[in-house]
C-alpha positions as CSV (number, residue, x, y, z in Angstrom):
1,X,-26.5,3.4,-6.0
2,X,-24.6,2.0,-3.2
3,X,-23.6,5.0,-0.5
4,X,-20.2,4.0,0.9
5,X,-18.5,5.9,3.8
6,X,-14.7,6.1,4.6
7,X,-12.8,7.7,7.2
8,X,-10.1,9.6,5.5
9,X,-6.7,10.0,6.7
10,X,-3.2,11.5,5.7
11,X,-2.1,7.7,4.3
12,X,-2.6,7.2,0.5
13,X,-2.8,3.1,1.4
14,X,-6.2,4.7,3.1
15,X,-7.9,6.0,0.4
16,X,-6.7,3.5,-1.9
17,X,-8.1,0.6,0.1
18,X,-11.5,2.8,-0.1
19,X,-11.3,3.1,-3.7
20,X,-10.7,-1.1,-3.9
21,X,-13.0,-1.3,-1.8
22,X,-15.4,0.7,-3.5
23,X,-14.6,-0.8,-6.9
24,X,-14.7,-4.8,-6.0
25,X,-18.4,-3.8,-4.7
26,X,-19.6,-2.3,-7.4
27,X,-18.0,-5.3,-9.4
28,X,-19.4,-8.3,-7.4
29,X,-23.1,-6.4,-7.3
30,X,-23.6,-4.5,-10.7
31,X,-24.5,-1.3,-8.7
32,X,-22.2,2.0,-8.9
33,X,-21.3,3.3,-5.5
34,X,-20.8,6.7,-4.5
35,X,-18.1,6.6,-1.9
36,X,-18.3,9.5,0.4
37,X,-15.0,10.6,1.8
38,X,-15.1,12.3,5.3
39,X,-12.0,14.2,6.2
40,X,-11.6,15.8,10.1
41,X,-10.2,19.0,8.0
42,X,-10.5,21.3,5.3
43,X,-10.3,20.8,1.2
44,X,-6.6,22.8,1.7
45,X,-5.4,20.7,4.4
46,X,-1.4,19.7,4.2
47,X,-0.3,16.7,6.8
48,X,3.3,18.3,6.3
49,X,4.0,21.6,5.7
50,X,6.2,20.3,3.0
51,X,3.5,18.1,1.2
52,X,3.7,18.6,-2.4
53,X,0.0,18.1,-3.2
54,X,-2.8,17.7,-0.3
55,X,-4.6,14.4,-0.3
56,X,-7.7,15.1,-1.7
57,X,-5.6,16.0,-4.8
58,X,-3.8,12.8,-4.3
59,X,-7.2,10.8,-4.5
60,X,-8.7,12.7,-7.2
61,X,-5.5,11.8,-9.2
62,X,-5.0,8.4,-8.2
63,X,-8.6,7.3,-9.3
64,X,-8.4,8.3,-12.8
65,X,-5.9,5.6,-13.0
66,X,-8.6,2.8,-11.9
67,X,-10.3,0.0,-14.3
68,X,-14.0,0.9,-14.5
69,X,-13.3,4.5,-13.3
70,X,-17.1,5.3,-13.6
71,X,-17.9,2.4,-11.6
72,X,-17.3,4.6,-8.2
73,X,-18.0,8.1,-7.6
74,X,-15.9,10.4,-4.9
75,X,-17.8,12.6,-3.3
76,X,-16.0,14.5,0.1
77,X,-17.3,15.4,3.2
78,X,-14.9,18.2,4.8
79,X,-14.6,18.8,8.5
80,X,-16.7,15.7,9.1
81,X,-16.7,14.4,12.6
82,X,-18.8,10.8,11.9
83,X,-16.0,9.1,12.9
84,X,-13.5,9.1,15.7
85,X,-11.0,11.9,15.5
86,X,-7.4,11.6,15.2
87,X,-5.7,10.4,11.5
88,X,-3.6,8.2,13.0
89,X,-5.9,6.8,16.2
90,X,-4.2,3.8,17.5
91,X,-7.5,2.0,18.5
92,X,-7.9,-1.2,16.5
93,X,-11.5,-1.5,16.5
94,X,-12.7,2.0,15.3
95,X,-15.0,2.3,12.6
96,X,-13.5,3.1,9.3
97,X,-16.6,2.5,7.2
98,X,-20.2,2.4,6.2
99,X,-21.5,0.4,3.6
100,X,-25.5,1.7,3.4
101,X,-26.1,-1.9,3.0
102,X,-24.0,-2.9,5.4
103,X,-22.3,-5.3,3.3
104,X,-19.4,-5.6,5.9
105,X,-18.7,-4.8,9.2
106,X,-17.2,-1.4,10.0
107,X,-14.3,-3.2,11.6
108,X,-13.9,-5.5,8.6
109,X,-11.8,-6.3,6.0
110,X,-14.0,-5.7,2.9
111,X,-12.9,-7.9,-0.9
112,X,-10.1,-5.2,-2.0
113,X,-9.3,-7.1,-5.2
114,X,-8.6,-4.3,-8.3
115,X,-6.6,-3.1,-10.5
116,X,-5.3,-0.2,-12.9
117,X,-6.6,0.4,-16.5
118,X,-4.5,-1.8,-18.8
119,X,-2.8,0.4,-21.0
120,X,-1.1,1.9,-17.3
121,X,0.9,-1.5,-17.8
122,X,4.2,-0.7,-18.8
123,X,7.5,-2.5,-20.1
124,X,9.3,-2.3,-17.1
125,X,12.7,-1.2,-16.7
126,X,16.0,-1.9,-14.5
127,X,15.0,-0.3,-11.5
128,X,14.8,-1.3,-7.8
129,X,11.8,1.1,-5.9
130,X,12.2,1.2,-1.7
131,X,10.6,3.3,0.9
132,X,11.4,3.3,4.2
133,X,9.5,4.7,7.5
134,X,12.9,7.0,8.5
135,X,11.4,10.1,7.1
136,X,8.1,9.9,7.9
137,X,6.0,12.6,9.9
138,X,4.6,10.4,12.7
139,X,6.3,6.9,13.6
140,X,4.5,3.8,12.4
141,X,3.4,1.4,15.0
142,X,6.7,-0.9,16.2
143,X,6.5,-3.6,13.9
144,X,7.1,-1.7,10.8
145,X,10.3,-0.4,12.4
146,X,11.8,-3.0,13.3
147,X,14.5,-1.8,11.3
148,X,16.9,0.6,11.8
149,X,17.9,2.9,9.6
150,X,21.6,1.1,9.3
151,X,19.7,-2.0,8.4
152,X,17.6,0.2,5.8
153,X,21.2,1.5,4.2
154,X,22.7,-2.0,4.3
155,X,19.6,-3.1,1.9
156,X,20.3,-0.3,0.0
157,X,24.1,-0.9,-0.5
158,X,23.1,-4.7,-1.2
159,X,20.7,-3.3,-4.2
160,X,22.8,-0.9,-5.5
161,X,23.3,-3.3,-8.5
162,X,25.8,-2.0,-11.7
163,X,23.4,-0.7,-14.6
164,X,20.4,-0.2,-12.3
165,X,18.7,2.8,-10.7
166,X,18.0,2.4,-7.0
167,X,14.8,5.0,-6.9
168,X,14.1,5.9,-3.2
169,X,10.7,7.0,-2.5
170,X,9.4,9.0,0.4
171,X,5.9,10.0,1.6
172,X,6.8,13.7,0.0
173,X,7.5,12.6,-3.5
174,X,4.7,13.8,-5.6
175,X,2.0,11.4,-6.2
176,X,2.5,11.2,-10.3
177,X,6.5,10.4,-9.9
178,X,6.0,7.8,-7.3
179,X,3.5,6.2,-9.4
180,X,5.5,6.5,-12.5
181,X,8.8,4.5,-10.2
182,X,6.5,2.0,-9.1
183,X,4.8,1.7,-12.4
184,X,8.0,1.0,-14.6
185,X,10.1,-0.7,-11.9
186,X,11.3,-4.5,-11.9
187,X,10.9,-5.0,-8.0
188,X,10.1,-3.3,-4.7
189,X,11.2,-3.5,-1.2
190,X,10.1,-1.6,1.6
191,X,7.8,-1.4,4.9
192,X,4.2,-2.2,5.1
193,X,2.8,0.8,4.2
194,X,2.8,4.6,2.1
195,X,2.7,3.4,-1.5
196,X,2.0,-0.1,-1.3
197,X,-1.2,0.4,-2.9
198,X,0.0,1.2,-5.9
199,X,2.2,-1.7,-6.2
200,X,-0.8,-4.2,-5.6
201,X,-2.9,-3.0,-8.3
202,X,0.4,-3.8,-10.7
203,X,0.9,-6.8,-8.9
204,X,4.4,-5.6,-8.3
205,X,7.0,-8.4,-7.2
206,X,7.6,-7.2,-3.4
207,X,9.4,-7.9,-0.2
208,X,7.9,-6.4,3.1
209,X,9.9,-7.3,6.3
210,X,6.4,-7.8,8.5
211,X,4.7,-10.7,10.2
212,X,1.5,-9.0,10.8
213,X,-1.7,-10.5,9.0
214,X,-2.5,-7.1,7.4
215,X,0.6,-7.2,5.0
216,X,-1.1,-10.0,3.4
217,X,-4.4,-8.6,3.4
218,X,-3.6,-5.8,2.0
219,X,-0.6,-6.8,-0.5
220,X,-1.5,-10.4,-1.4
221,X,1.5,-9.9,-4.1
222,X,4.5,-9.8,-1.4
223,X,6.9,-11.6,0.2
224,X,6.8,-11.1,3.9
225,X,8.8,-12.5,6.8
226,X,8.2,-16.5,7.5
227,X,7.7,-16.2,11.1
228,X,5.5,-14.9,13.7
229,X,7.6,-12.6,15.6
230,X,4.7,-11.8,17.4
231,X,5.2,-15.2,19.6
232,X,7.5,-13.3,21.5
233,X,6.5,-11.3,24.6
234,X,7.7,-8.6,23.6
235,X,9.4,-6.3,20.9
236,X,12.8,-5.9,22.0
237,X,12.8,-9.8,22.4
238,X,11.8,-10.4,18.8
239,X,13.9,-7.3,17.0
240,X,17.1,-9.5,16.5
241,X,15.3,-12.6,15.2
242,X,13.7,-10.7,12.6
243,X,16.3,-8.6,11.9
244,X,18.5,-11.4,10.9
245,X,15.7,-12.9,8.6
246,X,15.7,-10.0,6.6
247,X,19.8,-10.5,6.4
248,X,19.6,-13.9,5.3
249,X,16.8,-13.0,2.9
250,X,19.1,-10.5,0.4
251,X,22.4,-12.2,1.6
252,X,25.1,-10.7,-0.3
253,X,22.7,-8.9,-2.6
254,X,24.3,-11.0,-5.5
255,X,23.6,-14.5,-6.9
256,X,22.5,-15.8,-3.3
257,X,19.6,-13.3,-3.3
258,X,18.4,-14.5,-7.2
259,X,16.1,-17.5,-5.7
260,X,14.2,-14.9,-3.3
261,X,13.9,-12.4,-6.2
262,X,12.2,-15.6,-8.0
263,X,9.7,-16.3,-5.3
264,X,9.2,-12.5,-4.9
265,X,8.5,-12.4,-9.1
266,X,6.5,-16.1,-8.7
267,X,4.5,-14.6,-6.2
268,X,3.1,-11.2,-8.1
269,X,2.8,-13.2,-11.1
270,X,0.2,-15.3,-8.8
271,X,-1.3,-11.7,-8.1
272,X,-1.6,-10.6,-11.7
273,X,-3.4,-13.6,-12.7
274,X,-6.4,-12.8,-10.1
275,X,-6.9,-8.9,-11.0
276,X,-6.2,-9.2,-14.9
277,X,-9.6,-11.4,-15.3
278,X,-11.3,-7.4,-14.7
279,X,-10.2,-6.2,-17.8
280,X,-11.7,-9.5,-19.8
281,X,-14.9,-9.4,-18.0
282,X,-16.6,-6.7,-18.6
């Protein structure tokens, strides 16, 4: 049995990426792995006083939902201090992992290609998920807020189509209805980050306003901005140009919008086809 070990934060995407992770390994080599979670606090620990469910009850949860559950075993290390402290630790080249056969780098971007059992595939309905960063604990790094909160509610206005529900998701909505939203919704927009996990392992038609590399990485089955704002010299300088991307993206929210809803729906299907081969090869 492979030993993997993650450095657990407060972020569901985390744990999910470990449990990817975990899973494409165990897939590519035939060997189970038994990935060892290491949290800097205690079983009971809430980020947010307000949390409904603490996040080792979120993992536990979330992986009964997994192809091949068996596959990976979660094991937790409480209180650990193997990696370096702080859950959200800006330092870009921290460890977050060790594969005991040191498969990939601790720095790396490990094959994260999964997905969910296939009876969790529903018939989905007429509903538009978001999530936004505006209510979130700690403020995400710049570029996934370059939007404002104004720019966030003129999305929201734009979506609020006749016959649909517009189902707004934040980082306190408990774990089984945010998966149940994003399991049994038509289309997601948001920021690069909080659920988005989820939404990749249904290969979820998406739009995330980044230019970073990592959206892709991580959600293979979104739209993300066309340009690299990151040319500019700084943030301020690029703000507006993205900003305006995003606006000519949705337009008026109406018929204008219906070709980047295609490309959004062309691009998950592109998605779906790579993780449904799971389920037919085992």
């Amino acid at each position: 049995m492979e030993k993997v070990r993650w450095r657990g934060t407060p972020g569901v995407g985390d744990f999910m990426w470990a449990l990817n992770s975990s899973h494409k390994y165990a897939y590519n080599t035939g060997e189970r792995v038994n990935l060892e979670m290491h949290w800097e606090h205690d079983e009971d620990y809430l980020h947010h006083p307000q949390d409904p469910e603490t996040i080792i009850q979120r993992m536990e949860w979330m992986h009964t939902k997994y192809h091949r559950q068996d596959d990976v075993k979660i094991t937790h290390v409480y209180n650990s201090d193997l990696f370096e402290s702080g859950a959200f630790n800006n330092n870009q080249n921290k460890d977050r992992y060790y594969f005991d056969s040191e498969a990939y780098k601790p720095t790396g971007s490990p094959d994260n290609n999964w997905v969910f059992k296939k009876k969790e595939f529903v018939p989905k309905t007429k509903k538009i998920v978001m999530w936004t960063p505006h209510y979130n604990k700690e403020s995400p790094r710049s570029w996934k807020r370059f939007l404002t909160s104004d720019d966030w509610y003129d999305i929201i206005k734009l979506l609020s189509w006749k016959g649909w529900i517009l189902q707004e998701l934040t980082y306190r909505t408990p774990i089984k209805e945010a998966y149940k939203h994003i399991q049994e919704c038509d289309f997601i927009v948001c920021y690069d980050g909080m659920w988005h996990y989820i939404a990749r392992n249904f290969a979820k038609p998406m739009y995330i306003p980044s230019w970073e590399g990592v959206t892709s990485y991580n959600t293979p089955n979104t739209i993300q901005l066309e340009n690299e704002y990151n040319q500019y010299l700084d943030f301020v300088t690029a703000q507006p140009y993205a900003q305006q991307e995003v606006k000519d993206f949705f337009g008026t929210g109406g018929e204008d919008f219906v070709p980047n809803l295609n490309r959004m729906k062309n691009k998950a299907h592109e998605h779906m086809k790579r993780i449904e081969r799971f389920w037919n090869e085992d």
